[in-house]
ZATITI-831843 format. One line per 5 residues: number of its first residue (from 1); their letters; for each residue y negated, z, x of N, C-alpha, C. Coordinates in nm, 4 decimals, padded with zeros to 6 digits. Example, Ala and Ser with C-alpha at 12.3 -4.5 7.8 and 13.67 -1.06 7.14 Angstrom:
// ZATITI-831843
1> as> 00.5690 00.7800 01.3190 00.4500 00.7800 01.2300 00.3300 00.7800 01.3200; 00.2250 00.7080 01.2850 00.1060 00.7140 01.3670 -00.0030 00.7870 01.2900;
END
This chain:
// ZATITI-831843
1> xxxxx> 06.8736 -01.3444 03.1313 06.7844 -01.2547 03.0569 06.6858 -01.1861 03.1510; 06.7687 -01.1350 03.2588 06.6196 -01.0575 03.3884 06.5832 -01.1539 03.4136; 06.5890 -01.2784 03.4405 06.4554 -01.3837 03.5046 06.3842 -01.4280 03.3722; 06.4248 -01.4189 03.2595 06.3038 -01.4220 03.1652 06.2001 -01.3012 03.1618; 06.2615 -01.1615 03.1681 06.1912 -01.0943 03.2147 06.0943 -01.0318 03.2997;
6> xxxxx> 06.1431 -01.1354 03.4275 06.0952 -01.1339 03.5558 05.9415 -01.2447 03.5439; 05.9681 -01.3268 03.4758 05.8859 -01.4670 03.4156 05.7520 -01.3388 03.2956; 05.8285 -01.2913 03.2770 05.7221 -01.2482 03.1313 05.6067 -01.0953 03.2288; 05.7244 -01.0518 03.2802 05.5987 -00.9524 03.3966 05.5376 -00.9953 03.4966; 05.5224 -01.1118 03.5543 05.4897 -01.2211 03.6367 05.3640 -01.2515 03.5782;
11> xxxxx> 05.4038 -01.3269 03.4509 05.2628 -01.3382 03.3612 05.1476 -01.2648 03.3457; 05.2455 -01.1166 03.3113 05.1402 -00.9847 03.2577 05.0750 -00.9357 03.3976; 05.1140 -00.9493 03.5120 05.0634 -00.9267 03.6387 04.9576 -01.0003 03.6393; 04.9560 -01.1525 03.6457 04.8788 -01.2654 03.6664 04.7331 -01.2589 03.5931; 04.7604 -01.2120 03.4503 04.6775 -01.2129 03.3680 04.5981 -01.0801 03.4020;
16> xxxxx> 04.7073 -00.9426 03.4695 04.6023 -00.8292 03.4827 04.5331 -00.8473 03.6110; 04.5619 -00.9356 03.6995 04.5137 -00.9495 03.8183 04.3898 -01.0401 03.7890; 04.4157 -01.1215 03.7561 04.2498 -01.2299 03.6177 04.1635 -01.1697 03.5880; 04.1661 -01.0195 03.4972 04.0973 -00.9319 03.4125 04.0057 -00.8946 03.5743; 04.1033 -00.8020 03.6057 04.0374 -00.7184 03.7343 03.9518 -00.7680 03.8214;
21> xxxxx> 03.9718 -00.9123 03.8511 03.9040 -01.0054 03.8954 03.7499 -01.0559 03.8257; 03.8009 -01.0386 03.7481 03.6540 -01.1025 03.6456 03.5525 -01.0123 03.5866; 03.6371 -00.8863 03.5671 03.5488 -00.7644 03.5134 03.5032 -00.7124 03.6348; 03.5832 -00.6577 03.7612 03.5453 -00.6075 03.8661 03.4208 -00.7014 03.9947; 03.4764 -00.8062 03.9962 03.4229 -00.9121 04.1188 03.2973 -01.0336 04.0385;
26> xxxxx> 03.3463 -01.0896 03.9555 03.2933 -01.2196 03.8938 03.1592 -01.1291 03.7737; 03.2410 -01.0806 03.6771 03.1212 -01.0268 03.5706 02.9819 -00.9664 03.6440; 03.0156 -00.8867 03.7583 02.8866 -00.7597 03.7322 02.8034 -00.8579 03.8345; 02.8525 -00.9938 03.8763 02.7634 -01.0984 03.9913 02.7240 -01.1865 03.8901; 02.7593 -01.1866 03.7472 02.6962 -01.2862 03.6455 02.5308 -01.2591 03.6323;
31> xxxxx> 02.4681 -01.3588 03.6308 02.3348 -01.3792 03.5780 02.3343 -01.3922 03.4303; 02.2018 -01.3254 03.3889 02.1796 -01.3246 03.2084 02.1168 -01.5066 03.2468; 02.1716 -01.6010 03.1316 02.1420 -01.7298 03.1399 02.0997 -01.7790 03.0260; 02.1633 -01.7618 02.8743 02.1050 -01.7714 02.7677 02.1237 -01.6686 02.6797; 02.0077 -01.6530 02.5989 01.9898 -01.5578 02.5004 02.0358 -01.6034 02.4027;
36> xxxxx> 02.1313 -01.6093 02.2757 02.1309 -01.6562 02.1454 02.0754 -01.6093 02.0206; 01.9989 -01.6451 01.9837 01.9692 -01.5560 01.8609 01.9665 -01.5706 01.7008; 01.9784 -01.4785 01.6290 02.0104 -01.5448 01.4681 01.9496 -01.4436 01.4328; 01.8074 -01.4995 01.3933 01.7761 -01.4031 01.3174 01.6390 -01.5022 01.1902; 01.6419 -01.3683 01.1012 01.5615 -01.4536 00.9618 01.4165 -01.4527 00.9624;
41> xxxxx> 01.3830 -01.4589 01.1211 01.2401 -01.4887 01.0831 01.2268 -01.5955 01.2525; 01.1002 -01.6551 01.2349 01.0575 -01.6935 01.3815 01.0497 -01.5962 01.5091; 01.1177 -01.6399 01.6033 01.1567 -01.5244 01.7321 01.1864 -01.6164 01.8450; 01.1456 -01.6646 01.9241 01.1959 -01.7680 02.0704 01.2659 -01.6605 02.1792; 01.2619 -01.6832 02.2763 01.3714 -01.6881 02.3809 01.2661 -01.6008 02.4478;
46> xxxxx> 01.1740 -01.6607 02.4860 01.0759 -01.5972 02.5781 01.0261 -01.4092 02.5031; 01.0341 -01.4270 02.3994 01.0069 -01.3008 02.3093 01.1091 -01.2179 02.3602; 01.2279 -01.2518 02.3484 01.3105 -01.1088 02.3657 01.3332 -01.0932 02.5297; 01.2250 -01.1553 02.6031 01.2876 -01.1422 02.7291 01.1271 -00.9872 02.7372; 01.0168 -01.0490 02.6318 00.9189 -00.9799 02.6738 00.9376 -00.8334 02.6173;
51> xxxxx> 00.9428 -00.8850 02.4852 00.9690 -00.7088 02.3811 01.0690 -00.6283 02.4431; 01.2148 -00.6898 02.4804 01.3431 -00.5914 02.5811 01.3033 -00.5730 02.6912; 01.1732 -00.6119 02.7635 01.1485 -00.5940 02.9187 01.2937 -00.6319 02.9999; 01.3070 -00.7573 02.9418 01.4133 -00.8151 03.0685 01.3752 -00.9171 03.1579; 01.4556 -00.9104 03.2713 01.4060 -01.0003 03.3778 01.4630 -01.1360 03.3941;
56> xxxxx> 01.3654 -01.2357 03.4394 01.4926 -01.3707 03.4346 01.5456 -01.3686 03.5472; 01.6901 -01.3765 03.5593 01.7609 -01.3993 03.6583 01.8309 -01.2905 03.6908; 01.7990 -01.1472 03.5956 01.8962 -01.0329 03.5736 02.0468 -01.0152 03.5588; 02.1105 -00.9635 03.6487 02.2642 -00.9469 03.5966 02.2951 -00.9266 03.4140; 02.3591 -00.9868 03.4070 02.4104 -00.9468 03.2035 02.4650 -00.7934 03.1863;
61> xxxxx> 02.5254 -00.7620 03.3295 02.5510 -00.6579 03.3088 02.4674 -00.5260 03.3396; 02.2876 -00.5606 03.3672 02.2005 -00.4894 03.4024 02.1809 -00.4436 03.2076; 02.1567 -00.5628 03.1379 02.1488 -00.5310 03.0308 02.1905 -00.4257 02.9312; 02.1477 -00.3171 02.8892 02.2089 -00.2324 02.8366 02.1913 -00.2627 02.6373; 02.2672 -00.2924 02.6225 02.3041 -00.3122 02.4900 02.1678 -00.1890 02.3863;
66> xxxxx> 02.2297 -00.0894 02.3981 02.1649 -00.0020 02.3252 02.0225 00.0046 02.3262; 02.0016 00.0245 02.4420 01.8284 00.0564 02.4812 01.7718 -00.0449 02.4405; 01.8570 -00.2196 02.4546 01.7468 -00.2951 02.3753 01.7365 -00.3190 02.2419; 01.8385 -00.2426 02.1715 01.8167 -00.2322 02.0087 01.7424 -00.1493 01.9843; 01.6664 -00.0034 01.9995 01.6053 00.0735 02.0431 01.4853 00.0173 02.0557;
71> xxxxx> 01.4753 -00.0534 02.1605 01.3219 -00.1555 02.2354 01.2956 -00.2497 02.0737; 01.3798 -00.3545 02.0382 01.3679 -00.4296 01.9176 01.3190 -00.3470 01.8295; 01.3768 -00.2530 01.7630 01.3353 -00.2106 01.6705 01.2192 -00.1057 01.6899; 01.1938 -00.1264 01.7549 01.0688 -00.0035 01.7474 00.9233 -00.1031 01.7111; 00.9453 -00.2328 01.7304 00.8635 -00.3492 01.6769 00.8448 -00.3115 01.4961;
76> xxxxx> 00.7616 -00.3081 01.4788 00.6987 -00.2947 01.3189 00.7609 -00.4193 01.2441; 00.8086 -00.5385 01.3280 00.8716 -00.7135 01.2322 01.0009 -00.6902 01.2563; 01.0395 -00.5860 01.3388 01.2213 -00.6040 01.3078 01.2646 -00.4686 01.2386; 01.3690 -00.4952 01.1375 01.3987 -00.3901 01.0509 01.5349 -00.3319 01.1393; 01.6181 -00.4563 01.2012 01.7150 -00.4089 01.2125 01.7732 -00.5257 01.2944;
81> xxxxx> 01.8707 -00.4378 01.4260 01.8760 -00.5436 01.5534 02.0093 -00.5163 01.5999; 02.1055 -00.6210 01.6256 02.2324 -00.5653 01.7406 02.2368 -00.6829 01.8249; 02.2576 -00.6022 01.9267 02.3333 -00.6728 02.0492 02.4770 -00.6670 02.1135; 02.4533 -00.7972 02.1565 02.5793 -00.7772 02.2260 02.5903 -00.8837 02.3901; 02.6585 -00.8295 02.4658 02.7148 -00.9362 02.6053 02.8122 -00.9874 02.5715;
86> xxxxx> 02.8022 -01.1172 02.6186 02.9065 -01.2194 02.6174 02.9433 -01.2859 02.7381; 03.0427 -01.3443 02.7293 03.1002 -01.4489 02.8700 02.9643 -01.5048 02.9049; 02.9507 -01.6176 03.0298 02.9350 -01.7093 03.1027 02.7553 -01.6540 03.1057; 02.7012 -01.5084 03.0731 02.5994 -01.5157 03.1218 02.5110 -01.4782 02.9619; 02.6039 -01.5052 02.8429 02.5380 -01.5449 02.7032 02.4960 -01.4123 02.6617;
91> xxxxx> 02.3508 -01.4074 02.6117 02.3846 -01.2409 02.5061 02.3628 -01.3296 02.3941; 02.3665 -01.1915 02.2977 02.3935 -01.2534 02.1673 02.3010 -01.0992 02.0696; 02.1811 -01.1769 01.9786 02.1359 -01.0540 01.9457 02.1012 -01.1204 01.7789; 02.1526 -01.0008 01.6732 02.1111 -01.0689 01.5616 01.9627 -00.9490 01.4970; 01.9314 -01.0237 01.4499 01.8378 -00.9203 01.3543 01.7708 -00.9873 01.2775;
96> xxxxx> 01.7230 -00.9078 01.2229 01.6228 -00.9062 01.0432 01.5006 -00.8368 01.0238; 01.4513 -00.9236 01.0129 01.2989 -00.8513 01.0296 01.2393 -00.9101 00.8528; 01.0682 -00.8803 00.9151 00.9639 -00.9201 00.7956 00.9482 -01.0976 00.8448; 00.9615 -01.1472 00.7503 00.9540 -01.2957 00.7682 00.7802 -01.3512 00.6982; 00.6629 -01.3211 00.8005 00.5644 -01.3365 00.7645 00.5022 -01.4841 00.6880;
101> xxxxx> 00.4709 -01.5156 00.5697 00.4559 -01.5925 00.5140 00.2651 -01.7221 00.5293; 00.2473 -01.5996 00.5643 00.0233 -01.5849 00.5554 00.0051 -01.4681 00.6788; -00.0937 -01.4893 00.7567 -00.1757 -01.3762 00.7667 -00.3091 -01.3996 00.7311; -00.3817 -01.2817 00.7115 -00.5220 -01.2323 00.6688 -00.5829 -01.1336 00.7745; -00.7269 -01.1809 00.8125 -00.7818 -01.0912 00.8935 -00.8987 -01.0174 00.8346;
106> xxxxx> -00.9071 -00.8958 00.8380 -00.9627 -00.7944 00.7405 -01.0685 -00.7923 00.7863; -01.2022 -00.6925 00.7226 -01.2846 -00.6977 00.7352 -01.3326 -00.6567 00.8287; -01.2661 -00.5328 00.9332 -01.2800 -00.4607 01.0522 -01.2049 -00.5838 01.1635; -01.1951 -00.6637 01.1300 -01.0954 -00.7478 01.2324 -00.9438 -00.7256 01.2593; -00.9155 -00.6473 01.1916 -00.7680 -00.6571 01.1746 -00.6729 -00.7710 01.1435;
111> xxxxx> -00.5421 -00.7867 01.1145 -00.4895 -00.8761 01.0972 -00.3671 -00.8288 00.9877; -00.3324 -00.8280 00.8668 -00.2202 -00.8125 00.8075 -00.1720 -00.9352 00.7737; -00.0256 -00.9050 00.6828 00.0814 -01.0292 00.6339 00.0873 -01.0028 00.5327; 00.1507 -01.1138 00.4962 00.2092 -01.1188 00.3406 00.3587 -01.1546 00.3334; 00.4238 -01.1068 00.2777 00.5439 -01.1571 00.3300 00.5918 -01.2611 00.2298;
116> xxxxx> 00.7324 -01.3056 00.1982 00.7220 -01.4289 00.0790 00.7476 -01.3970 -00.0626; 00.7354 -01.2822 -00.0544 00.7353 -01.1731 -00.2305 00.5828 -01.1862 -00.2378; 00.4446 -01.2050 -00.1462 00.3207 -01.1706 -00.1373 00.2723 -01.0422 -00.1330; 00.3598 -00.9519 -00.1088 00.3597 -00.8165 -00.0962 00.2777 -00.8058 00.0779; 00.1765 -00.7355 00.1202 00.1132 -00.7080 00.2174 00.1367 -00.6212 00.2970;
121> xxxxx> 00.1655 -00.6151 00.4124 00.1842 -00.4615 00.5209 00.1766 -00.5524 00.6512; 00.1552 -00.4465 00.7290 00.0967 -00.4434 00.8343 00.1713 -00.4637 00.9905; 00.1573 -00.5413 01.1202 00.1994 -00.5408 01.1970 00.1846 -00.5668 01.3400; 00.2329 -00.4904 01.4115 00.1878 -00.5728 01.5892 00.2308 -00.6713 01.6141; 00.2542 -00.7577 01.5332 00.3424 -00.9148 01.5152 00.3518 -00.9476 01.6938;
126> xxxxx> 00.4500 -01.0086 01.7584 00.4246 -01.0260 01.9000 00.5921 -01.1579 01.9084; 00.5925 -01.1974 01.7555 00.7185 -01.2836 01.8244 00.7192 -01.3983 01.7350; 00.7589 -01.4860 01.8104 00.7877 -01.6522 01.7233 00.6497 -01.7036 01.7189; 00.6031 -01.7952 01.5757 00.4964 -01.8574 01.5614 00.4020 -01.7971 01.5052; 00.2635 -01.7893 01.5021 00.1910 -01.7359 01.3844 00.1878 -01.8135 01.3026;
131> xxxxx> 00.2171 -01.7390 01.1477 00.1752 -01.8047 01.0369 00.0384 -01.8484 00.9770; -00.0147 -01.9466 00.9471 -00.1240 -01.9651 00.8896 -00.2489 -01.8692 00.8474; -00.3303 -01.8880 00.8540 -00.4377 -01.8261 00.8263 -00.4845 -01.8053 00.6598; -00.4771 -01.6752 00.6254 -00.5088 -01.7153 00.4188 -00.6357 -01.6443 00.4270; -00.7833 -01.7363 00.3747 -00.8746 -01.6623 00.3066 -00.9347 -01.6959 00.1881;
136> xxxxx> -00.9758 -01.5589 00.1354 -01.0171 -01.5494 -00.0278 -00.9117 -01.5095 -00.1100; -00.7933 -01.4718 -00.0255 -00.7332 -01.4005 -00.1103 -00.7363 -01.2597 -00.2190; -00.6757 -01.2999 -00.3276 -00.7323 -01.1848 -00.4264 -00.5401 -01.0686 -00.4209; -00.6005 -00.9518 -00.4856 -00.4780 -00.8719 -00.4845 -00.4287 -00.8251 -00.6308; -00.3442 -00.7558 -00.6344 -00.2970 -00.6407 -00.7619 -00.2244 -00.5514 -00.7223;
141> xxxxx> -00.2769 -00.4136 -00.8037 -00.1558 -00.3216 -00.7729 -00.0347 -00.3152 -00.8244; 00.0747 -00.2854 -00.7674 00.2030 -00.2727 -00.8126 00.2673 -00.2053 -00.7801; 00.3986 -00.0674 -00.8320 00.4758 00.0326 -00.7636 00.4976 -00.0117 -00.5930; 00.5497 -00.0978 -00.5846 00.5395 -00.1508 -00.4856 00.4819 -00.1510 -00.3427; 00.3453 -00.1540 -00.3641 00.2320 -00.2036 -00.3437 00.1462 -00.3339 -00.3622;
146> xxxxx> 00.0098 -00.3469 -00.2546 -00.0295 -00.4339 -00.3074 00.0186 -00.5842 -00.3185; 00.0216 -00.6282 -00.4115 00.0629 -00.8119 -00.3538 -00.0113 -00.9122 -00.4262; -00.0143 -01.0304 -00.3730 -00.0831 -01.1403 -00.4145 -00.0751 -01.1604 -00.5248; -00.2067 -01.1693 -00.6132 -00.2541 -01.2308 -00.6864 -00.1525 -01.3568 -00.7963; -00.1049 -01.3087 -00.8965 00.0077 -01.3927 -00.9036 -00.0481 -01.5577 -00.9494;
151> xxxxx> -00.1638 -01.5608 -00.9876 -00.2207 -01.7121 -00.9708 -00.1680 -01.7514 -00.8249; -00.1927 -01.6835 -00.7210 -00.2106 -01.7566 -00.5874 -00.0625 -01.7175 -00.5288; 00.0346 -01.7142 -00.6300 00.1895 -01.6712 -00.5426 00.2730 -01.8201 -00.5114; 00.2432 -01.9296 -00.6334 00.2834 -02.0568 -00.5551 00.2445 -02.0982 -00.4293; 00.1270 -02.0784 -00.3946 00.0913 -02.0963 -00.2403 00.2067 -02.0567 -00.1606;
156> xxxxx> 00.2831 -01.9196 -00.1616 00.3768 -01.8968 -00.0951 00.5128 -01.9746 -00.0847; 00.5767 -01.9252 -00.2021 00.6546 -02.0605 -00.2593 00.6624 -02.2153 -00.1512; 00.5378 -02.2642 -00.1679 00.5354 -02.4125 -00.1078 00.5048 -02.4050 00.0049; 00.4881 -02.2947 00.0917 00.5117 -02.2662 00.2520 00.6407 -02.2636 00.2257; 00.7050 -02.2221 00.1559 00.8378 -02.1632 00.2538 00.9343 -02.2886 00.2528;
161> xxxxx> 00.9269 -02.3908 00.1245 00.9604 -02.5160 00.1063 00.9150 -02.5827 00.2291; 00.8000 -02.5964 00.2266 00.7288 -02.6937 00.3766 00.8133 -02.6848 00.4502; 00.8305 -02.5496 00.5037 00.9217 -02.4739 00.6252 01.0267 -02.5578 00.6845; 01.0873 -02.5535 00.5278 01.2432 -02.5542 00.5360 01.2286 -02.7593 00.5948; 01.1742 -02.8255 00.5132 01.2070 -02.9656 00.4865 01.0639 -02.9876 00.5567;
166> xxxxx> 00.9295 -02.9664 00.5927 00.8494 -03.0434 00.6785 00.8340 -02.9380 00.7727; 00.9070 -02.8965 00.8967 00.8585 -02.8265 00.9762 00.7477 -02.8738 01.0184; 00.7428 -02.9481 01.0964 00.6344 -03.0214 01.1302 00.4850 -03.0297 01.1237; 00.4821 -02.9927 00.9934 00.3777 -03.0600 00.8586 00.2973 -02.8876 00.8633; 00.4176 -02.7502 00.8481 00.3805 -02.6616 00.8236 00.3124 -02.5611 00.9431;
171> xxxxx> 00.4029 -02.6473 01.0841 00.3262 -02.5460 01.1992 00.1934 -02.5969 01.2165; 00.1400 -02.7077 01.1840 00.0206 -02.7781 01.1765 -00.1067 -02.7049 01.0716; -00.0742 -02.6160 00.9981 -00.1590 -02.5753 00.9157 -00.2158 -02.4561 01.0038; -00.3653 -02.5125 01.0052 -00.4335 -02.4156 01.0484 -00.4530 -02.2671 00.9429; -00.5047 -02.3629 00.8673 -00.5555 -02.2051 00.7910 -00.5988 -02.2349 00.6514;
176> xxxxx> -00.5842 -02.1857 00.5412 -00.5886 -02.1810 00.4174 -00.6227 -02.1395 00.3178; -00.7411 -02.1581 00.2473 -00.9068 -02.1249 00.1911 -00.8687 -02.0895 00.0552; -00.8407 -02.0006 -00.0347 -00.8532 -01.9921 -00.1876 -01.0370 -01.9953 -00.2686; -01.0461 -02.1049 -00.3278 -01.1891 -02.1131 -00.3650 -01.1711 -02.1062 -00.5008; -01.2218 -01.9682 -00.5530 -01.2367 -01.9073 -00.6693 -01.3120 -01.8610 -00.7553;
181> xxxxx> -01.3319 -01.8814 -00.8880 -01.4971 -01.8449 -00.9287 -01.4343 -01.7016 -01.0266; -01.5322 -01.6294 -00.9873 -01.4635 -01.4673 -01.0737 -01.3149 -01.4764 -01.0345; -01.2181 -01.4555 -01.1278 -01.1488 -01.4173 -01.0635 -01.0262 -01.5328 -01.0976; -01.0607 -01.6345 -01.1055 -00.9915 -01.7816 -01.1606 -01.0139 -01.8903 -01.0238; -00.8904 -01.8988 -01.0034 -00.8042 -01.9680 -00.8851 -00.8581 -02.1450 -00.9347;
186> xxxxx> -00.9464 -02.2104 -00.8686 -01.0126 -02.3155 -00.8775 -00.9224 -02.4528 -00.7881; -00.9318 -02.4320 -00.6836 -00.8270 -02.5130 -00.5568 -00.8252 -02.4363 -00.4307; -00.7325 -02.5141 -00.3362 -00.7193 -02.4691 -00.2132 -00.7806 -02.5311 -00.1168; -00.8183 -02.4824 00.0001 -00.8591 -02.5580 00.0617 -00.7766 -02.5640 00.1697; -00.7332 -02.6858 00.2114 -00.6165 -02.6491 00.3634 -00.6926 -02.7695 00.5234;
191> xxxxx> -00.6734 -02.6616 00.5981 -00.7200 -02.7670 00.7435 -00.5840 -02.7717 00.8429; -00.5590 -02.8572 00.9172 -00.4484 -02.8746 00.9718 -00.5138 -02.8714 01.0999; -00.4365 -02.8390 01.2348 -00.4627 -02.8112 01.3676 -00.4751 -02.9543 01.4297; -00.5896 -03.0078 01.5026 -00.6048 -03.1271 01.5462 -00.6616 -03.2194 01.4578; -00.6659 -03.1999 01.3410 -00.7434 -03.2968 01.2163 -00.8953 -03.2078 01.1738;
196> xxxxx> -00.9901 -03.2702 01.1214 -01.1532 -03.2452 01.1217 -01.0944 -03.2129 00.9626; -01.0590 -03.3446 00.9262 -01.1020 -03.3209 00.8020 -01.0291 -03.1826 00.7020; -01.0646 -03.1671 00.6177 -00.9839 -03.0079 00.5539 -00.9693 -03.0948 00.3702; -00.8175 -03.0733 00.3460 -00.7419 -03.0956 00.2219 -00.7963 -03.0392 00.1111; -00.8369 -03.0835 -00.0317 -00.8692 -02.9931 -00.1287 -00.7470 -03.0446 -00.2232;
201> xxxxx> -00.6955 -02.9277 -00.2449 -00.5686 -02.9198 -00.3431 -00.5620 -02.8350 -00.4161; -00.4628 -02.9015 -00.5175 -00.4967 -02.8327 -00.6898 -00.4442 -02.6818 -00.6573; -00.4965 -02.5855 -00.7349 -00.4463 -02.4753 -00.7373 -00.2932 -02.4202 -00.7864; -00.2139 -02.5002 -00.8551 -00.0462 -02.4766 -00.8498 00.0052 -02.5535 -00.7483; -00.0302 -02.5552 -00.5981 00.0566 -02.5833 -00.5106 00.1794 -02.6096 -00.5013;
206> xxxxx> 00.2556 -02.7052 -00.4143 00.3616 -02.7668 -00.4023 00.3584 -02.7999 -00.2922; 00.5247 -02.7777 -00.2074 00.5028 -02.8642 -00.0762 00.4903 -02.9430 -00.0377; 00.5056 -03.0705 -00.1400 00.5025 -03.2034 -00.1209 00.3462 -03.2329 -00.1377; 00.2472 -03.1752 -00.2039 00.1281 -03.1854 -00.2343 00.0365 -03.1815 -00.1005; 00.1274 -03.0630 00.0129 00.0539 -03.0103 00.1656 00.0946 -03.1316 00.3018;
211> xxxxx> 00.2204 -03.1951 00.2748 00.2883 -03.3054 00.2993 00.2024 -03.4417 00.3250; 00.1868 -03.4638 00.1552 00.1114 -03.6166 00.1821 -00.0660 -03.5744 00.1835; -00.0934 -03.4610 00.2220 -00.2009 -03.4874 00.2130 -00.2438 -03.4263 00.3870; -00.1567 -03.3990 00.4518 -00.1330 -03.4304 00.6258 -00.1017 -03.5388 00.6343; -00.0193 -03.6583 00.5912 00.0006 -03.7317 00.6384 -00.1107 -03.8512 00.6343;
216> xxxxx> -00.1713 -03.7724 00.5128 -00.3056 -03.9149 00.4606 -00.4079 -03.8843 00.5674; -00.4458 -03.7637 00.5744 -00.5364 -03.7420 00.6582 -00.5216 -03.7586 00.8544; -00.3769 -03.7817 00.8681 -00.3533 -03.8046 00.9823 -00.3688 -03.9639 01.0289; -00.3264 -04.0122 00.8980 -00.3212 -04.1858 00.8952 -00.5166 -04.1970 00.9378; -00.5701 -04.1721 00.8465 -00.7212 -04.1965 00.8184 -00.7772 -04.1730 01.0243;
221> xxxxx> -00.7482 -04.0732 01.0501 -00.7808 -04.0536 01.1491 -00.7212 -04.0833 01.2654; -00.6246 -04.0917 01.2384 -00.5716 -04.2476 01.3963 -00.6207 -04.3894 01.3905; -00.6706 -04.4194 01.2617 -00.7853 -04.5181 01.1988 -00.9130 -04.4562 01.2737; -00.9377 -04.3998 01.3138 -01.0967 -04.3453 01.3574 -01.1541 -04.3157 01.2062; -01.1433 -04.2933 01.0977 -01.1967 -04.2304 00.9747 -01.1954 -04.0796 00.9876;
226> xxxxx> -01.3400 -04.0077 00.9972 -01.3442 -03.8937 01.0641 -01.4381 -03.8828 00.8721; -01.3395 -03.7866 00.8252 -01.4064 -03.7518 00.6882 -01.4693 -03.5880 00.6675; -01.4807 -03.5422 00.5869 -01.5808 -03.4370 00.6139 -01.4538 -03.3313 00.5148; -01.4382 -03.4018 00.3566 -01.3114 -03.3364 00.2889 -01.2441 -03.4519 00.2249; -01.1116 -03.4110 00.1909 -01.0059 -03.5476 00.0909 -00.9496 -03.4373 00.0004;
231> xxxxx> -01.0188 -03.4766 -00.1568 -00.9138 -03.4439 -00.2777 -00.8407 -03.5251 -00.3075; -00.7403 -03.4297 -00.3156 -00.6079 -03.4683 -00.3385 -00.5439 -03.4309 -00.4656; -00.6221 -03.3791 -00.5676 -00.5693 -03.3063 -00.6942 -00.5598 -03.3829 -00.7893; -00.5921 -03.4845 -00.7781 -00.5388 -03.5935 -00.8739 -00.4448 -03.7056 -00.7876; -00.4386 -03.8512 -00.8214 -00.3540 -03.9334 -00.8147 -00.4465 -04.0194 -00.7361;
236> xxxxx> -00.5709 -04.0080 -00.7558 -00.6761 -04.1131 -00.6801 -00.7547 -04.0252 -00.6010; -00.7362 -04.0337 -00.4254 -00.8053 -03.9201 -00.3960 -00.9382 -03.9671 -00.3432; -01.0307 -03.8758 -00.3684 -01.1809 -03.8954 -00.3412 -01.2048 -03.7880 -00.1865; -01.3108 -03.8586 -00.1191 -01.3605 -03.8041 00.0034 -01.4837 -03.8204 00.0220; -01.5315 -03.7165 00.0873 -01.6489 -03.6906 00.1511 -01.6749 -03.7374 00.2788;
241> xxxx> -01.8122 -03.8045 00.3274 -01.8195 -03.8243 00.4723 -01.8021 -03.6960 00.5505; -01.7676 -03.6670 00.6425 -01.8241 -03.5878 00.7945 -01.9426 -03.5536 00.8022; -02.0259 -03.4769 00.8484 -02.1889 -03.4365 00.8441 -02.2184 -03.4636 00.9286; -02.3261 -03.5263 01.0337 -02.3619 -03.5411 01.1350 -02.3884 -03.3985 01.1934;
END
């Protein structure tokens, strides 16, 4: 019975001599190595090294937990941030922010969002991708505040679809034209980053509609077909030359 005992405090030695070792000697010589992050909007790696003012190649244990939830949230796109240190170098930070859908640049040169309700407010946006460019957008008031135009709220809708199932397709959108007579939603106009030509699409948008009509216009132009516009709002699409 004492040499099982002797066996079982042997262990508990071994294991406290491990701890002391790793918390005292090994941890505070760890380097920060990867960041993990989960959060519900676009945010990279390089972002939280800039917004937390951390350094690469910083101890994990330089990192102070608090101060960079503090630092996060004082960002106008995050609502709400935790951190934490982990083994082998890992932090681990979740948060929830405004998940920008559109931006719009105002008439003073400003820049606001829309988020995917089409509800509008304002931000020092400084993380992940920018979202697309929306102009001619129309508004309404609501308790709320203001938000999009509910003719022009499928537009949102079929971003966030794109998102999910054509990433690809959606970081490619440059920027995105509402062409409207009074106050009746006519088509869209969409241009993609690296392509001339610019999409005319029906005004109840769909993601599959923003889809094949990147992919048509990408085909045309690895063809050397340099077009000027391609409707796409029917089943037979018609195009315009390029202008000299």
């Amino acid at each position: 019975m004492s040499s099982i005992k002797g066996r079982v405090l042997l262990f508990l030695i071994v294991i406290l001599v491990l701890e002391v070792i790793y918390f005292g000697v090994i941890l505070p010589r760890t380097l920060l190595k990867t960041i993990l992050i989960d959060a519900n909007f676009d945010v990279l790696e390089s972002d939280i090294y800039e917004l937390g003012d951390l350094d690469y190649g910083m101890r994990i244990m330089e990192v102070d937990p608090k101060a960079l939830v503090q630092l996060l949230e004082a960002q106008s796109m995050i609502q709400e941030a935790h951190v934490q240190r982990g083994h082998f170098g890992r932090l681990y930070i979740q948060m929830k922010g405004y998940n920008p859908s559109v931006a719009l640049i105002t008439a003073e040169g400003g820049i606001l969002f829309l988020d995917h309700g089409g509800y509008l407010f304002s931000s020092n946006k400084k993380t992940g991708i920018f979202p697309p460019l929306l102009h001619g957008a129309q508004f309404e008031q609501e308790e709320s505040g203001l938000r999009l135009h509910k003719s022009m709220r499928p537009l949102l809708t079929a971003l966030q679809r794109l998102r999910e199932h054509h990433p690809t397709t959606h970081s490619s959108i440059a920027g995105i034209k509402a062409i409207s007579k009074a106050d009746n939603l006519l088509y869209w106009q969409v241009s993609f980053i690296g392509l001339r030509a610019k999409a005319k699409l029906a005004s109840y948008l769909k993601a599959e509609d923003i889809e094949r009509a990147f992919v048509v216009l990408l085909s045309l132009e690895s063809q050397g077909r340099f077009l000027g516009e391609v409707d796409f709002r029917t089943n037979e699409i018609v195009y315009t030359q390029e202008k000299p």
